[in-house]
Each structure stands twice: as C-alpha cells, then as structure tokens.
N, C-alpha and C positions, 0 to 999 in steps of 0.2 A: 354413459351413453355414447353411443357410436354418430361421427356425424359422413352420412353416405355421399360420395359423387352423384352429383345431381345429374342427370344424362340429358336431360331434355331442358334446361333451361336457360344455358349460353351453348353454344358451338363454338368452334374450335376457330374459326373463322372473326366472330366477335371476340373471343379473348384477347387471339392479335388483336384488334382494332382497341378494346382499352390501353394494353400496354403501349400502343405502339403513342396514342393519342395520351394518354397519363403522361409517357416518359418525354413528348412535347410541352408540355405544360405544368411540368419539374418543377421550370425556375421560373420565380416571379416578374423577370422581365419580361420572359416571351408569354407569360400573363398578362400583363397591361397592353405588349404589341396586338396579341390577339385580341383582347377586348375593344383596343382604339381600331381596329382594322375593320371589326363585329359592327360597329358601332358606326364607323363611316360609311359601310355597305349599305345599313339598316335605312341613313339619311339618299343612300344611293350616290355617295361622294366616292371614286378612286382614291385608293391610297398606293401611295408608289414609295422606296425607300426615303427618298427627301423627308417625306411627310414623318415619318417614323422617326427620321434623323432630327428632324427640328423640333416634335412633339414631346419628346423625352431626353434627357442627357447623358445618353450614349453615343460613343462613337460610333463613328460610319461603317468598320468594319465589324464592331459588336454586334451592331444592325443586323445585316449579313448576314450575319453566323445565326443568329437567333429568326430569321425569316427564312435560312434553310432548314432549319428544324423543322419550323412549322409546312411547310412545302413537303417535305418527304414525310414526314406524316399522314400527309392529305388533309388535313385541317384548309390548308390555305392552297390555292390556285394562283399563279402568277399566270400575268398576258403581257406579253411586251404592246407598247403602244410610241409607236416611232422609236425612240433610245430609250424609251424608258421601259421599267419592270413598274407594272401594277397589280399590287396583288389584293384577292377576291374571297373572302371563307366561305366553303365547301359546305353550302347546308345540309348537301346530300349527306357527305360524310360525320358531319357535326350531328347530324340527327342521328345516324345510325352509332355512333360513339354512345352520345346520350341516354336512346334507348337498352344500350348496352348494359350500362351503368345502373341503370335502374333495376335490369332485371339481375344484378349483385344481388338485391336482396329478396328477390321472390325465391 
C-alpha cells in the first residue's frame, strides 16, 4: 500500500508552525516554564523572569535562554512593563499550533 501526500490537510504554513512550536517545547524545562507562565495568565497573574527564576531551580541565565525560545517561536509575547520583561502565551498562536496538530491525524 502506497501512503499518498495529503494536499489538503496541513499547508505549508502550519507545518512551520508545528515544527517551529514542537522544537520549542523539546526540552522539559521550557515545558514546565511554559505551563507555569499558561497557568499564571489563565489566573490573570504576570509572570516576568524573576517569577520563573524563583519558581523552578534554574539559573537566571538558563531562564533566558529557555524564554527566548519560547518568544521566537511565538508561543510567548514579552511586554516590558517599567524595567521589567513580562511575558504573556499567545492564545492566538497556541491555538493555531494545537489545531495544527490535531489535523496530524485526519
């Protein structure tokens, strides 16, 4: 049995978007940051790197690294608010990710 390209059920535009939001979501740290950042939003709390930094036992600069991922992804939205960086998950693009992923298997 032959298994054919499907033409009509991801675009070319949603693949990036899995890959790009999978290869965010790799490693299990920037798993938990994202879930605890999901999770403060949902309560309507900011989370800014402090939050991240005291919440988990990572270092400050691991932080960083692991909240740039998530940022250039588009997963996450930082807004400076005086000195600080607060960052915000992208329902838009969290949705469209999600959707993504489901239609994997249609």
């Amino acid at each position: 049995m032959r298994i054919r390209k499907e033409t009509d059920s991801l675009d070319r535009e949603e693949i990036e978007l899995i890959a790009q939001c999978s290869d965010a979501l790799a490693h299990p740290a920037r798993v938990e940051i994202f879930r605890f950042i999901y999770r403060a939003n949902m309560a309507r709390e900011p989370v800014c790197n402090k939050d991240v930094v005291e919440a988990f036992d990572y270092a400050q600069a691991t932080v960083s690294q692991h909240l740039s991922r998530l940022v250039a992804s588009g997963l996450l939205d930082v807004q400076k608010q005086g000195s600080r960086a607060c960052y915000f998950v992208s329902l838009g693009v969290l949705a469209k990710y999600l959707n993504a992923v489901k239609k994997l298997n249609e």
